[in-house]
C-alpha positions in Angstrom: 73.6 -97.6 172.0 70.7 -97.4 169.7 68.9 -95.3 172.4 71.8 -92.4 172.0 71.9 -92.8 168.2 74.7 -95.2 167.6 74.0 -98.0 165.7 75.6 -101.1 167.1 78.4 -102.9 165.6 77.5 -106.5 164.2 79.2 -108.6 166.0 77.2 -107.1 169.4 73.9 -107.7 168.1 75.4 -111.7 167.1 76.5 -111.9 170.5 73.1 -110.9 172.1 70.9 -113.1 169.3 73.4 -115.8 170.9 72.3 -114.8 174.3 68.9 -114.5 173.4 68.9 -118.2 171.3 70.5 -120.1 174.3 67.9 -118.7 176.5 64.7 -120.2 174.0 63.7 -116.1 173.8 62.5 -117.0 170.2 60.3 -113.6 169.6 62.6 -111.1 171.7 65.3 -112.7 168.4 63.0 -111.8 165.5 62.6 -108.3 167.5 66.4 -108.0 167.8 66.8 -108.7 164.3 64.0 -105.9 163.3 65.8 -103.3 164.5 68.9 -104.3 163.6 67.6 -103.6 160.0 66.0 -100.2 161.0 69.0 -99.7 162.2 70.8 -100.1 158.8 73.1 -102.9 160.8 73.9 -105.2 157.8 73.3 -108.8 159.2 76.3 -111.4 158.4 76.2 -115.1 158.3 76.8 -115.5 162.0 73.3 -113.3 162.2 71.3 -115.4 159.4 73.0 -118.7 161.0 71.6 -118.1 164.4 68.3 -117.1 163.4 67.9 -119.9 161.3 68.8 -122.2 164.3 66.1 -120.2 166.3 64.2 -120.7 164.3 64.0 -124.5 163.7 64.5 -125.1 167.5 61.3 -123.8 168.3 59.4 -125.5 165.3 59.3 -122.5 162.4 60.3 -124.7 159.8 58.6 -122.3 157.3 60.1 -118.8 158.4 63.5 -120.8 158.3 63.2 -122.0 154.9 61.8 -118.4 153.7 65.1 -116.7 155.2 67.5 -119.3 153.1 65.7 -118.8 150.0 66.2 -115.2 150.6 69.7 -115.6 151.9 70.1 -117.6 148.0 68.5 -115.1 146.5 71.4 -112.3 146.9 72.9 -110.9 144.5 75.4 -110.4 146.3 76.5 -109.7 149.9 75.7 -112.9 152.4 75.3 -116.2 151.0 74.4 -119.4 152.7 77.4 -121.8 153.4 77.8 -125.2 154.3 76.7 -124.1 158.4 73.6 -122.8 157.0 72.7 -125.4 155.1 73.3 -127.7 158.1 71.7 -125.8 160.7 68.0 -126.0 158.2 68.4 -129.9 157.3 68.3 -130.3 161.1 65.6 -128.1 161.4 63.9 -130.2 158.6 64.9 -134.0 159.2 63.5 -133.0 163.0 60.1 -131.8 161.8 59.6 -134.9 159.9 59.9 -132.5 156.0 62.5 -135.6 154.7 62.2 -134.7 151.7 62.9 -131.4 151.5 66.0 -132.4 153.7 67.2 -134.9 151.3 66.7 -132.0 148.3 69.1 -130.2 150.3 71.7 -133.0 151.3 71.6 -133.2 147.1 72.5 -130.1 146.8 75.3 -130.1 149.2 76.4 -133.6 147.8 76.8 -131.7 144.0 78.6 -128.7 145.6 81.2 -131.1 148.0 80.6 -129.5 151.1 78.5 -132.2 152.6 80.1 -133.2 156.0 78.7 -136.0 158.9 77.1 -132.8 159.8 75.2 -132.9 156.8 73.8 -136.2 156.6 73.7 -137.5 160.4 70.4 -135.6 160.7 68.7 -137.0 157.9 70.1 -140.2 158.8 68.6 -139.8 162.3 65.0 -138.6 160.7 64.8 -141.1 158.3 65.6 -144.2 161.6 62.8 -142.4 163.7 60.7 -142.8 160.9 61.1 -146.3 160.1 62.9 -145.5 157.0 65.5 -148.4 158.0 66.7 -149.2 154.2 66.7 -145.5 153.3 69.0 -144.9 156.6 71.4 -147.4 155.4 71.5 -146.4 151.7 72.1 -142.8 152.8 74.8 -143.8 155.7 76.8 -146.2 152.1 76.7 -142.8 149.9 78.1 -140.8 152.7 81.0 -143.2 152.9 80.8 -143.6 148.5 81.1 -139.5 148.5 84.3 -140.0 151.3 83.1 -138.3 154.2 83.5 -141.1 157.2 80.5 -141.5 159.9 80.7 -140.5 163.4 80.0 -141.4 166.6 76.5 -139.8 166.0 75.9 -141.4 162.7 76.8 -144.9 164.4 74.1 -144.2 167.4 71.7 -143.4 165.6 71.8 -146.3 163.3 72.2 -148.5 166.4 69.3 -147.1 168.2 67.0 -146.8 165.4 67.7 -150.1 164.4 67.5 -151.7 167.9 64.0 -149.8 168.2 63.4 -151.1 165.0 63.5 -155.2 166.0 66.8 -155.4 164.1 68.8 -156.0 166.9 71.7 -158.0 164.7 71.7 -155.4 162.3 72.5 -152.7 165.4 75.2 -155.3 167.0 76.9 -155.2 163.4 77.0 -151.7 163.1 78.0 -151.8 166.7 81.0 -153.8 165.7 81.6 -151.8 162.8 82.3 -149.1 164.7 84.7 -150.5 166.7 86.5 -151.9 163.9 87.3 -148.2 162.6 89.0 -147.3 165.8 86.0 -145.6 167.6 85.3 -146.0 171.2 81.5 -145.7 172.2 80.2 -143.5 174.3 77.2 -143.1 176.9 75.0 -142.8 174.0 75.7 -145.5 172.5 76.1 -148.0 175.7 72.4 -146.6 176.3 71.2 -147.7 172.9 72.6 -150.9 173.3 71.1 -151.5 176.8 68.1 -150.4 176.0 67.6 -152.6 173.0 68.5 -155.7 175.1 65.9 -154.4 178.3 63.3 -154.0 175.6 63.9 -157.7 174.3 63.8 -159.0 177.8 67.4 -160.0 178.1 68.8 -158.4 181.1 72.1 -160.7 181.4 73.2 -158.6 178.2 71.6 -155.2 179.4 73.7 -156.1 182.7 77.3 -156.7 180.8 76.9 -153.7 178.6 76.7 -151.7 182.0 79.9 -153.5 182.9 81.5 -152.8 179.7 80.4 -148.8 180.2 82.4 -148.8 183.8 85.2 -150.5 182.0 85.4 -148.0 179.2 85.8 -145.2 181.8 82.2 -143.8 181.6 80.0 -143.6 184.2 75.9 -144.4 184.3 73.8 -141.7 184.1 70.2 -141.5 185.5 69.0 -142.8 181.9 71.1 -145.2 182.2 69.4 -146.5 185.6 66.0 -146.2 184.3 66.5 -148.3 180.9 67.5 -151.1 183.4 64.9 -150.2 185.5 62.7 -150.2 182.8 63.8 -153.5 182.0 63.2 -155.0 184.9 59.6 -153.9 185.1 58.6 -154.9 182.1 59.3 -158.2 182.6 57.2 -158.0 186.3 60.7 -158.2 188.5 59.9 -155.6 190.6 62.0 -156.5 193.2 65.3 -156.6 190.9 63.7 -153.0 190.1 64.5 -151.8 193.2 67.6 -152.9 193.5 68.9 -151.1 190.5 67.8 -148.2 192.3 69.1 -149.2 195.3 71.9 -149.5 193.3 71.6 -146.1 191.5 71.2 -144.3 195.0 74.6 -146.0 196.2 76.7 -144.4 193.6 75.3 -140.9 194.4 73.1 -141.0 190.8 69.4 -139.0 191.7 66.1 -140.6 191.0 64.3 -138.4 189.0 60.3 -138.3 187.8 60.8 -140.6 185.1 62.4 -143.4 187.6 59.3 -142.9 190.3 56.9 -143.2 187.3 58.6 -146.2 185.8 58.4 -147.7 189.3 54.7 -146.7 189.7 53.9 -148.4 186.2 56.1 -151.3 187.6 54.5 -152.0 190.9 51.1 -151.7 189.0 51.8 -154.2 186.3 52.3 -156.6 189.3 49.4 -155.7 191.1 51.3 -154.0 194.1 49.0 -151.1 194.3 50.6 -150.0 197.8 53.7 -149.9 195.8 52.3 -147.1 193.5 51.7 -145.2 196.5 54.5 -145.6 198.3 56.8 -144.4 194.9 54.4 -141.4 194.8 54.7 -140.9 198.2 59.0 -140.9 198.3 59.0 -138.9 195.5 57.1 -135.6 196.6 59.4 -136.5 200.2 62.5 -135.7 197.3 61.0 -132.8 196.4 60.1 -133.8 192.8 57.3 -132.7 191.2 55.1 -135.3 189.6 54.1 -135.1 185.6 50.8 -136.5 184.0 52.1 -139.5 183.4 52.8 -140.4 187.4 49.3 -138.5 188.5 47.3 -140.9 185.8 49.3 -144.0 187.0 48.5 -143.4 190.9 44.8 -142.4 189.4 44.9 -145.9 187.9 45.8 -147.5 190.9 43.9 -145.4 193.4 40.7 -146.4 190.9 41.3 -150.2 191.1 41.4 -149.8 194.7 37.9 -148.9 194.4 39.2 -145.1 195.9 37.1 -143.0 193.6 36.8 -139.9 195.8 40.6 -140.3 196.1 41.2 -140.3 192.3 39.4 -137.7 191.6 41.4 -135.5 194.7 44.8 -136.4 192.8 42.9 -134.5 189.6 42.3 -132.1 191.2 45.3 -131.6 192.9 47.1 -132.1 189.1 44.8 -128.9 188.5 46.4 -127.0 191.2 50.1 -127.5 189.9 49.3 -126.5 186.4 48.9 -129.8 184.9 45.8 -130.1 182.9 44.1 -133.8 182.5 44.9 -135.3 179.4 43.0 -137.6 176.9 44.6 -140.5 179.2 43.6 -138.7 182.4 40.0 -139.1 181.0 39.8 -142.5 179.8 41.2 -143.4 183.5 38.1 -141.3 185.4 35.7 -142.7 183.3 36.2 -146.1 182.3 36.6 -146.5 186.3 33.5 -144.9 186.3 32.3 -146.9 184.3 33.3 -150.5 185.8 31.6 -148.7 189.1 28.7 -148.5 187.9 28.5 -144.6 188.1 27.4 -144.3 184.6 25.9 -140.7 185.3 29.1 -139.7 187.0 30.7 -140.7 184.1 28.1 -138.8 181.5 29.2 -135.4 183.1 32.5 -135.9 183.3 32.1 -137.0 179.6 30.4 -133.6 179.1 33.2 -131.6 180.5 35.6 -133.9 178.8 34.1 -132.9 175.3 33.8 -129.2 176.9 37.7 -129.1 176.8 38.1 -130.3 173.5 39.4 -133.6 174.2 38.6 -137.1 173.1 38.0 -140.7 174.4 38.2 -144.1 174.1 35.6 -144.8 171.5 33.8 -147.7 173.5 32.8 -146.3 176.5 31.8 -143.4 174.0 29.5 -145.6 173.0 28.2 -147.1 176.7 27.9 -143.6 177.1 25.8 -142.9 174.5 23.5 -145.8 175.1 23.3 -144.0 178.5 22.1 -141.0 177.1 19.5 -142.4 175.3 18.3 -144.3 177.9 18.1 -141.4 180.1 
């Protein structure tokens, strides 16, 4: 329309900032909403809401907090509202800014238009955080100023607090939520299951997935790798494998993360021809492996004394676009290192540094006595 000289309506260039947001197409926005003001197209809230969820999703905490001060700064004509608001404590609370979210949960406490919307974010920043006491301060003057927690607010208190060590604490507030009439959901089973796999008790892990069934949900592929998870961290890789035998019986996908927990799994144990054979299956399901399962089959391929095949797997990492990491590094040359192959190690040391990466600061320092020695 622009093209002929019509100006577009409002509610077409909200519907393509929509369009645009849902897609991630962050800078192809900010151009839609230049020429929407070349234009003379008056933006509404719909506009200045969606650009301000653009623009916390991809990180720009700063351009979102300019556009609200200049949304407050009107005059006249479109003023934040209680969405607004929302949309940048999430933004904040996410990026770790806590208290510039709190500032504006305040504000929205004075003015009552604070909803669950309102403080479940800052609830969920302060958890991830460690900010346990803060957490459960904030979640008592929610209920003080009458607005009544949700699901969300109870899962992340649950899981924060499970990830926390406070694993009564989340079982009360777990309780508590049933109390007030509302059922869990897969979020919440999850939390639960994979506090009690992270404390090593599987029996409960196990009866939580029995409960899920019961309640009518079903077990997702997260759900299979917490117990999974569980299992290998406590060396049983055999009851491992079952799960996923399990997992594959009810039609539920392995994905990357459940090859690479396996991996990690078979190595803890020393089943190095394990590692291989999960890495193996999984490029046979067409997956494509991350870092994190190229430096565990490094690992392995390394204590198997396979140097030249280590470094192939790098390589071949290369050649999908995945570039070797800080862990990837330490790997190559601390089994380098053990070898022996303490020049090997220097270069790769070199090219290491080169990239703009950093080590493990001891063999740093065998490195260095290398170097001087040389």
């Amino acid at each position: 329309m622009a093209r002929h000289g019509v100006a577009p309506y409002v509610k077409e260039c909200n519907l393509v900032l929509h369009v645009l947001c849902g897609a991630a197409r962050w800078d192809d926005m900010s151009a839609v909403y230049s020429d929407m003001l070349q234009l003379g197209v008056e933006p509404s809230i719909v506009t200045y809401n969606t650009l301000l969820d653009s623009f916390c999703k991809s990180g720009r905490i700063d351009q979102a907090v300019r556009l609200l001060r200049d949304m407050e700064a009107q005059a006249a004509g479109c003023l934040p509202d209680d969405v607004t608001y929302n949309v940048v404590i999430s933004g904040l609370a996410r990026n770790g800014e806590l208290d510039k979210a709190s500032e504006l949960v305040d504000r929205m406490r004075l003015s009552k238009k604070a909803s669950a919307f309102t403080y479940n974010p800052l609830i969920t920043g302060l958890l991830a955080r460690g900010f346990v006491e803060k957490a459960r301060a904030l979640q008592q003057e929610m209920e003080n100023d009458g607005v009544a927690p949700t699901v969300v607010t109870y899962n992340a208190l649950i899981d924060g607090l499970f990830k926390r060590g406070n694993a009564e604490a989340a079982l009360v507030k777990f309780a508590e939520m049933r109390a007030m009439g509302m059922p869990p959901d897969l979020i919440t089973y999850n939390s639960l299951i994979n506090g009690y796999c992270k404390a090593g008790n599987l029996r409960q892990a196990l009866s939580l997935l029995g409960d899920l069934r019961r309640a009518g949900l079903a077990p997702t592929v997260l759900t299979y790798n917490i117990l999974i998870d569980g299992y290998c961290r406590l060396g049983d890789l055999e009851g491992a494998k079952r799960i996923k035998e399990k997992m594959t019986e009810e039609g539920c996908l392995s994905d990357v993360c459940t090859y690479t927990i396996l991996m990690n799994g078979s190595y803890k144990v020393r089943n190095l021809a394990m590692v291989r054979v999960f890495f193996d299956e999984m490029l046979s399901k067409g997956l494509q492996p991350d870092g994190f399962a190229y430096n565990t089959r490094i690992l392995a391929e390394l204590t198997l004394g396979a140097i030249s095949g280590a470094f192939q797997l790098r390589e071949e990492m290369m050649l999908r676009g995945i570039p070797s990491d800080t862990v990837t590094y330490n790997i190559l040359i601390d089994g380098l290192c053990k070898t022996g192959s303490l020049k090997d190690a220097y270069a790769l040391w070199m090219k290491m540094m080169a990239d703009g990466t950093w080590g493990d600061i001891l063999w740093i320092m065998e490195l260095c006595a290398f170097q001087r020695d040389c």
